[in-house]
DRENPA-3360 file (N, C-alpha, C; in nm, 2 decimals, always signed):
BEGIN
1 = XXXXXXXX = +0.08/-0.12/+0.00/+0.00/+0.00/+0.00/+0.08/+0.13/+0.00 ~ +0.20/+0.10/+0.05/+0.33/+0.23/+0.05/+0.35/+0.25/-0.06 ~ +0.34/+0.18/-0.17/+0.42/+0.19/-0.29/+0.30/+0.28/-0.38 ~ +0.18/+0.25/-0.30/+0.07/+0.30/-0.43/+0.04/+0.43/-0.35 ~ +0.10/+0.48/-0.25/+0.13/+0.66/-0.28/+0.25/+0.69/-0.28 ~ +0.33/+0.63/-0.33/+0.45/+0.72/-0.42/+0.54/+0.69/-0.38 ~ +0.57/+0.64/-0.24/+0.65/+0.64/-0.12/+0.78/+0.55/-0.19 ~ +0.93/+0.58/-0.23/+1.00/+0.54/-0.24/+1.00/+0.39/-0.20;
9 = XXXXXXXX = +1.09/+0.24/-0.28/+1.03/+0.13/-0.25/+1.15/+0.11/-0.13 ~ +1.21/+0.13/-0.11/+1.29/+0.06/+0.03/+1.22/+0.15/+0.19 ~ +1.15/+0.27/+0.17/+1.13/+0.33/+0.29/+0.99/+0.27/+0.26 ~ +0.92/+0.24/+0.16/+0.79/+0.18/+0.21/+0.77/+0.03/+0.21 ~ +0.93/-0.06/+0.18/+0.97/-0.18/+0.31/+0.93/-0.14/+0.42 ~ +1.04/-0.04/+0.48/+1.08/+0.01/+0.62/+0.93/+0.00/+0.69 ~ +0.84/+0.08/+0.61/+0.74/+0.11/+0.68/+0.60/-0.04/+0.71 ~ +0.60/-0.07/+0.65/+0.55/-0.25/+0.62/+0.67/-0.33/+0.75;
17 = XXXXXXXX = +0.74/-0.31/+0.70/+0.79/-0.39/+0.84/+0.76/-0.32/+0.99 ~ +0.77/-0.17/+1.03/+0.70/-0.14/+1.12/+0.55/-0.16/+1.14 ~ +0.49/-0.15/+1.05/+0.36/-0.20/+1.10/+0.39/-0.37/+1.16 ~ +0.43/-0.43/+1.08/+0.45/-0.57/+1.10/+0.47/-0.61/+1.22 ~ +0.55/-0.52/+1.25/+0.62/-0.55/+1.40/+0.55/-0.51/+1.46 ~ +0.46/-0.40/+1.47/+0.40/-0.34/+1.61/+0.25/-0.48/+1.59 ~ +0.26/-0.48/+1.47/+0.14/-0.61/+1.50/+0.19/-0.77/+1.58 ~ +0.31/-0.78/+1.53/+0.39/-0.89/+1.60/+0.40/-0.85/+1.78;
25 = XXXXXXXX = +0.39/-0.75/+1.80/+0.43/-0.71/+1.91/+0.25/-0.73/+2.00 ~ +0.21/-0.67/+1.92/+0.04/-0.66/+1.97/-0.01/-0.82/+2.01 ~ +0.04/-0.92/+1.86/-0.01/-1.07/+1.87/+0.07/-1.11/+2.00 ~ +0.19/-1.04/+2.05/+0.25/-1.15/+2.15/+0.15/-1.10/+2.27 ~ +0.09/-0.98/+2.31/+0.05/-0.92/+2.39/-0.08/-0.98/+2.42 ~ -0.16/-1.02/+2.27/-0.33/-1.09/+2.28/-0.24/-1.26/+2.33 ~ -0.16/-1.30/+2.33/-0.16/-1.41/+2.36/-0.12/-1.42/+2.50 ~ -0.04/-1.35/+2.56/-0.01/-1.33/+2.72/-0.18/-1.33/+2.74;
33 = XXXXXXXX = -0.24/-1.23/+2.70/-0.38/-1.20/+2.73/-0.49/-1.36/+2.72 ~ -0.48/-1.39/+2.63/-0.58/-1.49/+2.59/-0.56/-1.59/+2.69 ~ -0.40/-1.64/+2.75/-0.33/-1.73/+2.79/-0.32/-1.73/+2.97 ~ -0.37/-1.57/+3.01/-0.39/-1.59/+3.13/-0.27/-1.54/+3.22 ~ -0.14/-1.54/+3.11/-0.04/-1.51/+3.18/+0.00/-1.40/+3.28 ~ +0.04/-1.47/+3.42/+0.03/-1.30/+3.52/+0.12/-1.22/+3.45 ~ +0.09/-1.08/+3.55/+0.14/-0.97/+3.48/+0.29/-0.94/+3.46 ~ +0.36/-0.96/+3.55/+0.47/-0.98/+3.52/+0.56/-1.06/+3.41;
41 = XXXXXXXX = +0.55/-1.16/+3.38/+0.55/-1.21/+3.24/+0.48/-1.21/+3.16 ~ +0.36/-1.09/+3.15/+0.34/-1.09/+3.06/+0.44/-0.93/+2.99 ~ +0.44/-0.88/+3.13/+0.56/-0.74/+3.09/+0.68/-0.78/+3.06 ~ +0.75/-0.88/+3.07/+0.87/-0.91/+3.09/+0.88/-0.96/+2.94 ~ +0.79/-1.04/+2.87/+0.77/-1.07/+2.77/+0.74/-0.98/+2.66 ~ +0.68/-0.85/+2.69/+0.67/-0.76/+2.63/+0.81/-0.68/+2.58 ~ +0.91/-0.64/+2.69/+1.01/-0.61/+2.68/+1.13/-0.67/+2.59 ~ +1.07/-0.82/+2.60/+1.17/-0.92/+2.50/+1.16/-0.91/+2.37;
49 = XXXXXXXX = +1.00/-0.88/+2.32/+0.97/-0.88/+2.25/+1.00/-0.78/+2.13 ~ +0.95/-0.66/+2.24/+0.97/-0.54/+2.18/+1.16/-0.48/+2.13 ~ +1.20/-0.58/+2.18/+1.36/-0.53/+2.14/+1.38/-0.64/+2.00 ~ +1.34/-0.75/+2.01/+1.35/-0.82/+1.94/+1.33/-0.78/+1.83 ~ +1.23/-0.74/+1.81/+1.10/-0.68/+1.70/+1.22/-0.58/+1.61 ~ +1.28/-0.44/+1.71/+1.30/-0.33/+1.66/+1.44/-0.37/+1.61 ~ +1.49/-0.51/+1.62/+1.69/-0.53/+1.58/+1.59/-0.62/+1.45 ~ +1.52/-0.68/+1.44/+1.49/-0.76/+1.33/+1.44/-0.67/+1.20;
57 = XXXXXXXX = +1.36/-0.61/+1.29/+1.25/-0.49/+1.17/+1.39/-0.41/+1.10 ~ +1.49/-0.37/+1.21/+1.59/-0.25/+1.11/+1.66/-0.37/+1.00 ~ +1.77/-0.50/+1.06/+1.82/-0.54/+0.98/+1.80/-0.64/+0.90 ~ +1.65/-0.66/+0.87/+1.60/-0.74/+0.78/+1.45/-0.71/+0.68 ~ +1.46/-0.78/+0.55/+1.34/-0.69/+0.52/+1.23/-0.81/+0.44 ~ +1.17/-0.87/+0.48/+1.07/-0.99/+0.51/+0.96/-0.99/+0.55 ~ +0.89/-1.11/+0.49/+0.77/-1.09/+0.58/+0.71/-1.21/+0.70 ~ +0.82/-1.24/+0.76/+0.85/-1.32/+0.87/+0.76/-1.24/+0.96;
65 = XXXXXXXX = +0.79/-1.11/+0.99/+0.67/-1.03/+1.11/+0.58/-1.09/+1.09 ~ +0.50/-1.02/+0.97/+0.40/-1.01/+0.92/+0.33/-1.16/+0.93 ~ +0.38/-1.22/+0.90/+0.35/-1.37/+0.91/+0.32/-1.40/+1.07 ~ +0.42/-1.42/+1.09/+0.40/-1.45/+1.29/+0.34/-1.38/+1.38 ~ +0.31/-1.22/+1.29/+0.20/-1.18/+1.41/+0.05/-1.21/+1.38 ~ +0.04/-1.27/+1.27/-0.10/-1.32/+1.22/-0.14/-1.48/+1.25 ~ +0.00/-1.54/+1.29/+0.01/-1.67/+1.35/-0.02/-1.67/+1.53 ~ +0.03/-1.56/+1.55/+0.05/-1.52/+1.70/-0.10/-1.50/+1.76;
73 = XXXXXXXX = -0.20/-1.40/+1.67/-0.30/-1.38/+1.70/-0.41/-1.51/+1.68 ~ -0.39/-1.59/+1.59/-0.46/-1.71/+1.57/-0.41/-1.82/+1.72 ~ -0.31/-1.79/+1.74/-0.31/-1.89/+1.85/-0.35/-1.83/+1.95 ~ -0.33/-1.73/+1.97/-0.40/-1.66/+2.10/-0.55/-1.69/+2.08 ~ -0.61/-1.67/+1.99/-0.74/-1.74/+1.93/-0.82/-1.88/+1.99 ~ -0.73/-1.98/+1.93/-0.71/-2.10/+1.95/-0.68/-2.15/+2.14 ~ -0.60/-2.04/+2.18/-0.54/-2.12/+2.28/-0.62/-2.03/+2.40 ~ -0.70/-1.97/+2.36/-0.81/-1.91/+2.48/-0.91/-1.98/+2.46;
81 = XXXXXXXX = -0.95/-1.98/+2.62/-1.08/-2.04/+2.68/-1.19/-2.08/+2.58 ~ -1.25/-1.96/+2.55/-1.37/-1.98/+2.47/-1.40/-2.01/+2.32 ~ -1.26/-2.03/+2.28/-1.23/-2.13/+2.15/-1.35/-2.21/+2.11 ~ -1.34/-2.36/+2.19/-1.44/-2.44/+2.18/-1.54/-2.43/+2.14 ~ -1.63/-2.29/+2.24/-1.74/-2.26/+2.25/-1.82/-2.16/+2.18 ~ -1.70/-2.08/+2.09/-1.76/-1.97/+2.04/-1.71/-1.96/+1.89 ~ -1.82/-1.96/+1.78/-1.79/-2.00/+1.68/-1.73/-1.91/+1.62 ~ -1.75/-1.75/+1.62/-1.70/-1.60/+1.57/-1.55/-1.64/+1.59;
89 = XXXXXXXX = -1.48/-1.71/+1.71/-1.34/-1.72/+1.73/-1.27/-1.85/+1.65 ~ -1.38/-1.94/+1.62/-1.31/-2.01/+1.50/-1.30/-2.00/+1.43 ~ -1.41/-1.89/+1.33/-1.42/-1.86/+1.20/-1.31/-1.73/+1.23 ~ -1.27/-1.66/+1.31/-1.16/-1.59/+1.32/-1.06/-1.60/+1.31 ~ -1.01/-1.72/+1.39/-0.89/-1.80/+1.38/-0.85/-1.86/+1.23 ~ -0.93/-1.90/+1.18/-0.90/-1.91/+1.03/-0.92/-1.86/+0.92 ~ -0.98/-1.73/+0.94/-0.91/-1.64/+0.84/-0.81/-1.59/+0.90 ~ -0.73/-1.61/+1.01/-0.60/-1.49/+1.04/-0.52/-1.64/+0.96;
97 = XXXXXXXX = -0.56/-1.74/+1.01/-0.42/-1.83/+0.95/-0.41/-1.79/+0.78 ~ -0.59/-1.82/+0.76/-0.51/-1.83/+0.62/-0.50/-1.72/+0.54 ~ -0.47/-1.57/+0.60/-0.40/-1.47/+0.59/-0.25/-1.49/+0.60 ~ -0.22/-1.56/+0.73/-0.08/-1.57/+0.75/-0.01/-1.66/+0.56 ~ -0.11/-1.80/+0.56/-0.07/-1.79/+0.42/-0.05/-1.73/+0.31 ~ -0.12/-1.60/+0.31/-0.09/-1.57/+0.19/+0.04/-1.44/+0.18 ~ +0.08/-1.44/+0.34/+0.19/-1.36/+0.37/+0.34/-1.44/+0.34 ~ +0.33/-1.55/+0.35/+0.40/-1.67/+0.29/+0.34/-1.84/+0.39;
105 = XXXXXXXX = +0.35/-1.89/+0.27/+0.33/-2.03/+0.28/+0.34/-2.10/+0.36 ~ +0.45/-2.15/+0.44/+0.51/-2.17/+0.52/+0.38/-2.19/+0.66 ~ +0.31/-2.07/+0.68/+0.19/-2.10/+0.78/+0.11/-2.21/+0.74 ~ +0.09/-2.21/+0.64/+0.05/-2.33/+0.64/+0.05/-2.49/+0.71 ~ +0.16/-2.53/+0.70/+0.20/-2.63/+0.73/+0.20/-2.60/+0.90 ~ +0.27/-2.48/+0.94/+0.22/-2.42/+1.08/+0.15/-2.41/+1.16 ~ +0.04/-2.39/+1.08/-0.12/-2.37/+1.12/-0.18/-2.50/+1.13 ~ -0.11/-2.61/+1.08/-0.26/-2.75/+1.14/-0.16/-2.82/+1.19;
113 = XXXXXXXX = +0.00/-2.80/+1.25/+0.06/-2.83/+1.35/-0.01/-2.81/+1.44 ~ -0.04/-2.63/+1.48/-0.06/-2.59/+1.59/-0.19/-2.62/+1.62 ~ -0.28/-2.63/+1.53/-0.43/-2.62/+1.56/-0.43/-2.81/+1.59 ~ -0.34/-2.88/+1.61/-0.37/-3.04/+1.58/-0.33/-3.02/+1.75 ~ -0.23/-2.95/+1.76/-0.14/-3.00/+1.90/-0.23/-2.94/+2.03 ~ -0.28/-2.80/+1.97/-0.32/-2.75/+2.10/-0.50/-2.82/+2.13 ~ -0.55/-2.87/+2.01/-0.66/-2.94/+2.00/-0.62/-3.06/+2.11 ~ -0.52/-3.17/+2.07/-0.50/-3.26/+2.10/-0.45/-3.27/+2.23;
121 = XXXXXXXX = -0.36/-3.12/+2.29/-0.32/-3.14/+2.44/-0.46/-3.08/+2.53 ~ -0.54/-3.01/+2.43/-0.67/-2.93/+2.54/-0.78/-3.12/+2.57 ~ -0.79/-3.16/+2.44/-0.86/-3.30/+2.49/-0.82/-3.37/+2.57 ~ -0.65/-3.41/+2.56/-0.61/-3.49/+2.69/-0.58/-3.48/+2.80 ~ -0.59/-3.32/+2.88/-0.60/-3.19/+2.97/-0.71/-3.27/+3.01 ~ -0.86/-3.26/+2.91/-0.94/-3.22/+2.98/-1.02/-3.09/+2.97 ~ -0.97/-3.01/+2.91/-0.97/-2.84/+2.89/-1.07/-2.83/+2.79 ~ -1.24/-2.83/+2.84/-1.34/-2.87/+2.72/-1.39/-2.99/+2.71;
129 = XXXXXXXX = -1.50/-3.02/+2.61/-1.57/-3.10/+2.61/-1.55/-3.15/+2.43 ~ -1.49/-3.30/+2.45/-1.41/-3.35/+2.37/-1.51/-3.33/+2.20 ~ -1.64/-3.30/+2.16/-1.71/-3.31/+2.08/-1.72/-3.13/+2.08 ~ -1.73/-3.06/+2.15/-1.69/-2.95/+2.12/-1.54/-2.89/+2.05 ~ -1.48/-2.97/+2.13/-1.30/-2.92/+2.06/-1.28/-2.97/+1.91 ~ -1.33/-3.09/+1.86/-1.32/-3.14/+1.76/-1.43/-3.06/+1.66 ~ -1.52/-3.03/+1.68/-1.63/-2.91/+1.61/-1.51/-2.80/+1.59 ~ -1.47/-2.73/+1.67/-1.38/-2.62/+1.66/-1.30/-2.62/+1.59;
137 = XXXXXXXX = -1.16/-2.75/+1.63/-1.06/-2.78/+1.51/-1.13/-2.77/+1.37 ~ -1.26/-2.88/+1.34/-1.28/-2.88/+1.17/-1.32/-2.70/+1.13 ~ -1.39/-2.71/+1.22/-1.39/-2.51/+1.16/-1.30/-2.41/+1.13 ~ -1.23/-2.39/+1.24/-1.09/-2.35/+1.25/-1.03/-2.38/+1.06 ~ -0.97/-2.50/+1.10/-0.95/-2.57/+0.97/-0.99/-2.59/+0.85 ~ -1.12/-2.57/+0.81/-1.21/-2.59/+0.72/-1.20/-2.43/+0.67 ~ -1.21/-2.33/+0.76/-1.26/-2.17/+0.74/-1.04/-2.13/+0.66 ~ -0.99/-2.18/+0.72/-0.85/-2.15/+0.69/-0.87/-2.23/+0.52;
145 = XXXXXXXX = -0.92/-2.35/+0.50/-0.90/-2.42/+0.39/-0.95/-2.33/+0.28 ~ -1.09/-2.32/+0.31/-1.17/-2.23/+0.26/-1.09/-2.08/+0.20 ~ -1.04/-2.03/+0.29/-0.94/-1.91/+0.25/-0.86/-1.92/+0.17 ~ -0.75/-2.05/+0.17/-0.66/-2.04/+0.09/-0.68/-2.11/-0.03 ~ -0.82/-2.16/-0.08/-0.84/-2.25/-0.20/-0.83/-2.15/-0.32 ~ -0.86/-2.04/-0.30/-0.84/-1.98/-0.47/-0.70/-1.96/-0.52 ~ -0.62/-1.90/-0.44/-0.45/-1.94/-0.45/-0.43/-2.08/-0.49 ~ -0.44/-2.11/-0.44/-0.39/-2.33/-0.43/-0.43/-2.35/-0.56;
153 = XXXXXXXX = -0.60/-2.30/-0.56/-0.62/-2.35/-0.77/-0.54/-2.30/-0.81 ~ -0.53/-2.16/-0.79/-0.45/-2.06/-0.93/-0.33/-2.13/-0.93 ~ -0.24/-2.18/-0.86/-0.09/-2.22/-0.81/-0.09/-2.36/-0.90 ~ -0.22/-2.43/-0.86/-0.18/-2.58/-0.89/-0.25/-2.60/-1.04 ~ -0.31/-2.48/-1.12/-0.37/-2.47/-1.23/-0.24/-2.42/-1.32 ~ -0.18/-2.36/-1.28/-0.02/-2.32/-1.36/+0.04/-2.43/-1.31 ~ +0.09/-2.51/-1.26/+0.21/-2.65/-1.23/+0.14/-2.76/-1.28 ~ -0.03/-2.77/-1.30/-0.06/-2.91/-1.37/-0.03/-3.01/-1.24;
161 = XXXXXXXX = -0.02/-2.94/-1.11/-0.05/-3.07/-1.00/-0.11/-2.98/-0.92 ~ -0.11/-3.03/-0.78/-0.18/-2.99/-0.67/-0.08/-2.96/-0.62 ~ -0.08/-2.78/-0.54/+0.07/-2.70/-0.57/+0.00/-2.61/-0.45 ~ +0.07/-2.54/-0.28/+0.04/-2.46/-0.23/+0.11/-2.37/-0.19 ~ +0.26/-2.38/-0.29/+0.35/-2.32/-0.26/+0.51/-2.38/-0.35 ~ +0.54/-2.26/-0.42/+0.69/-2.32/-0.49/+0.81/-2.25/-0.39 ~ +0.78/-2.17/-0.30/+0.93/-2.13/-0.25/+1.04/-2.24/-0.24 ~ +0.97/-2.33/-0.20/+1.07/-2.47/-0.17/+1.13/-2.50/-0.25;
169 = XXXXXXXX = +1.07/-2.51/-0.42/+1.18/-2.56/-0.48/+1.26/-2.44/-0.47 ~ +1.25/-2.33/-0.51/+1.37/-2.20/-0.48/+1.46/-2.24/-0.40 ~ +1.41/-2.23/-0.25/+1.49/-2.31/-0.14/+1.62/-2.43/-0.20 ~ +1.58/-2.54/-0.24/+1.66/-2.65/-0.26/+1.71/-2.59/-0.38 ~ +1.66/-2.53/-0.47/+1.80/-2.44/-0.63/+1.87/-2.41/-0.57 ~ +1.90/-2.32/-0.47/+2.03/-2.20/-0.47/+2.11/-2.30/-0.31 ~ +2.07/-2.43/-0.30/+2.18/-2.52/-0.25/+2.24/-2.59/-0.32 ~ +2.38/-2.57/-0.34/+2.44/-2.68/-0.42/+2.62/-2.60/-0.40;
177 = XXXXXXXX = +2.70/-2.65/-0.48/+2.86/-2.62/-0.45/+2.86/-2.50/-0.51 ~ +3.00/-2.44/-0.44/+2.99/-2.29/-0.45/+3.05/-2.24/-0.57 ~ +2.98/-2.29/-0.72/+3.04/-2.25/-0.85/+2.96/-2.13/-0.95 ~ +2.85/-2.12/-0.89/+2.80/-1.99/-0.91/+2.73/-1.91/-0.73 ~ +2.71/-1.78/-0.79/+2.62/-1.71/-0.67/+2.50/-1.80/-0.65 ~ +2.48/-1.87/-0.55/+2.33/-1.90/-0.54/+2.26/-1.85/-0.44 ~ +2.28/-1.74/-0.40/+2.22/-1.73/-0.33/+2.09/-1.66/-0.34 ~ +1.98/-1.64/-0.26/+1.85/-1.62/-0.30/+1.80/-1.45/-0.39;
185 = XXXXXXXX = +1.72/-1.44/-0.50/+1.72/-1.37/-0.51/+1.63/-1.26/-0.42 ~ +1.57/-1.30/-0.32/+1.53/-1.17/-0.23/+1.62/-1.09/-0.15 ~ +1.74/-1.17/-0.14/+1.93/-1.12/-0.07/+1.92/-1.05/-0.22 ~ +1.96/-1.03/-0.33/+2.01/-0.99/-0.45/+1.94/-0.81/-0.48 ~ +1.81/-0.76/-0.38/+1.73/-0.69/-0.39/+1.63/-0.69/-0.49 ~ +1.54/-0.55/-0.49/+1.37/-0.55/-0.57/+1.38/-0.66/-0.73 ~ +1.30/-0.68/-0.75/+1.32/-0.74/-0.92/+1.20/-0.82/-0.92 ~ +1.15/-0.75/-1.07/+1.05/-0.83/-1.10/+1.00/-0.98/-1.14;
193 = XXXXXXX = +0.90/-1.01/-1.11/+0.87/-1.18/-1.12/+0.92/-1.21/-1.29 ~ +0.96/-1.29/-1.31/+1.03/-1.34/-1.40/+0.87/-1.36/-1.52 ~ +0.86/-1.33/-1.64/+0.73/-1.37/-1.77/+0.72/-1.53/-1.71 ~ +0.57/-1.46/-1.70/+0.52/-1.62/-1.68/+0.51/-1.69/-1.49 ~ +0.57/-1.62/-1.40/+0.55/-1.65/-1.29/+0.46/-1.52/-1.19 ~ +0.39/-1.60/-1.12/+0.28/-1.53/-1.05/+0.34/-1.43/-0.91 ~ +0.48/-1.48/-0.89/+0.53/-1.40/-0.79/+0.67/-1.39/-0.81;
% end
């Protein structure tokens, strides 16, 4: 959105990654919150966070924030009380995830980790009523599915398979012996998607 008022393209990085962060910072804050944590760790946590945030945000320019604070708020989601019981918070929970997907991929695979584990430790807790938590999970899951199916066609409609993401092959190209530069071209700076690729 920096770029479509004018805003030179590395200062309206800069600025995408601050937001990023103050949202990354906000998701750690709804999860102390959601999670119950006393106040002191939840301040102490804040402090960690917030330093963290502002050495990452200067010397890197990704959308790792962006990603994890949309992951951060889904599990705060997920990992509060009224999860189970309240359906607005699971149809919530899964559009933030599959937001987080379309900030990169990677959440994906993230997201039915987390939504399997914290499902699976709240049943054998005890934490809920076992036909309730499994109602939640498929929602949760289903509302995230739902979200990221028009990408997945478009993606797996260009590859001729069933495709939710190519960074990976990128990933495994630029490993190999050191007889050219391989290294990634988002290290290399801005440059457009190559005729014929969607990103």
């Amino acid at each position: 959105p920096f770029l479509a008022l004018g805003i030179e393209p590395l200062l309206a990085a800069r600025l995408a990654l601050a937001v990023s962060g103050f949202l990354f910072f906000a998701g750690s804050a709804y999860v102390a919150s959601a999670l119950e944590m006393p106040r002191s760790v939840a301040i102490a946590t804040a402090c960690v966070v917030g330093l963290a945030v502002v050495d990452f945000s200067v010397t890197t320019i990704t959308a790792d924030l962006l990603v994890d604070a949309l992951l951060l708020f889904g599990f705060g989601l997920v990992g509060g009380t009224a999860w189970p019981e309240q359906r607005r918070r699971q149809l919530a929970a899964g559009l933030l995830f599959a937001l987080a997907y379309y900030a990169k991929a990677v959440a994906l695979p993230l997201t039915v980790l987390l939504v399997i584990s914290l499902t699976g430790l709240r049943i054998w807790s005890g934490d809920g009523g076992r036909r309730s938590l499994i109602r939640a999970f498929v929602t949760t899951l289903a509302v995230c599915g739902i979200g990221i199916a028009p990408w997945v066609l478009i993606l797996s409609a260009k590859y001729g398979r069933l495709t939710f993401a190519t960074s990976s092959r990128m990933a495994h190209a630029v490993v190999g012996p050191p007889d050219v530069d391989r290294r990634s071209p988002i290290l290399l700076g801005f440059r457009p998607p190559e005729r014929g690729r969607l990103t």
